[in-house]
C-alpha positions in Angstrom: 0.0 0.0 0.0 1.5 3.3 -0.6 0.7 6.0 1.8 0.4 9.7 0.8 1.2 12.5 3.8 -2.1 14.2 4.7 0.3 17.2 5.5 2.8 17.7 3.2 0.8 15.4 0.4 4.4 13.1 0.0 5.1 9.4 -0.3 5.6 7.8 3.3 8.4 5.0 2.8 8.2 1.7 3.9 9.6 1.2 7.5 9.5 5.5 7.8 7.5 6.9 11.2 4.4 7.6 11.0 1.0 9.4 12.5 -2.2 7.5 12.3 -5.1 9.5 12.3 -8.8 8.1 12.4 -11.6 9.4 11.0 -15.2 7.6 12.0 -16.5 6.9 8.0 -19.9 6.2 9.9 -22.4 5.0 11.8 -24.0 2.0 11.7 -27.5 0.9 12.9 -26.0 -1.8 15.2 -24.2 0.8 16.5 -20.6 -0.1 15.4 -18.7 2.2 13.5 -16.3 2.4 10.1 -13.0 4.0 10.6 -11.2 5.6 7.7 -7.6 5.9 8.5 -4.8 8.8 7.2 -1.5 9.1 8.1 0.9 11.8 8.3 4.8 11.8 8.7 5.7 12.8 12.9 5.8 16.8 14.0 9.2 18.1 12.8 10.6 15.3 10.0 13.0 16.3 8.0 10.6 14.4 4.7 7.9 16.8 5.7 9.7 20.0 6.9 11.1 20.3 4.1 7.8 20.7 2.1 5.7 22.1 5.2 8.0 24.3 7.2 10.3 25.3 4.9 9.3 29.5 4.9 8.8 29.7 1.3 5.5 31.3 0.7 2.7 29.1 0.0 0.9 29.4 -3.5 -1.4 32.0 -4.4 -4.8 31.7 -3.8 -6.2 35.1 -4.4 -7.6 37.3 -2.3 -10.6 36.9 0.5 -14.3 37.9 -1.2 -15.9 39.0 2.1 -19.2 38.0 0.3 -18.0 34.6 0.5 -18.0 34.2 4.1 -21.0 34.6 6.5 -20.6 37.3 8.1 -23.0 39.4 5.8 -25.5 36.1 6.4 -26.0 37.1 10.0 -28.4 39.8 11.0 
């Protein structure tokens, strides 16, 4: 299985450290539950620093339409 970094979106080696998250899918009537799992490489790797925490500005996405958010929704 190859794993994919929920954080820095890179390959997670075989054997490499990792951060399992789990996310309940849903409920079921019985009342058990389906997991989905993600992983992510540990706080402060060098794999994921490098991508993550590097300082280079992220891409650019534009700037903030105020009519998008829901502040003018509320009265």
């Amino acid at each position: 299985m190859i794993m994919i970094c929920e954080r820095c979106y890179g390959r997670i080696s075989d054997g490499e450290e990792v951060v399992r998250l789990a996310h309940i899918a849903e409920a079921l009537p019985d009342g058990s539950m389906t997991w989905w799992y993600s992983y992510t490489h540990p706080a402060g790797a060098a794999t994921c620093g490098a991508t993550v925490l590097s300082g280079e500005e992220g891409p650019d996405t534009g700037e903030w339409n105020p009519a998008r958010g829901i502040g003018g929704g509320r009265a």
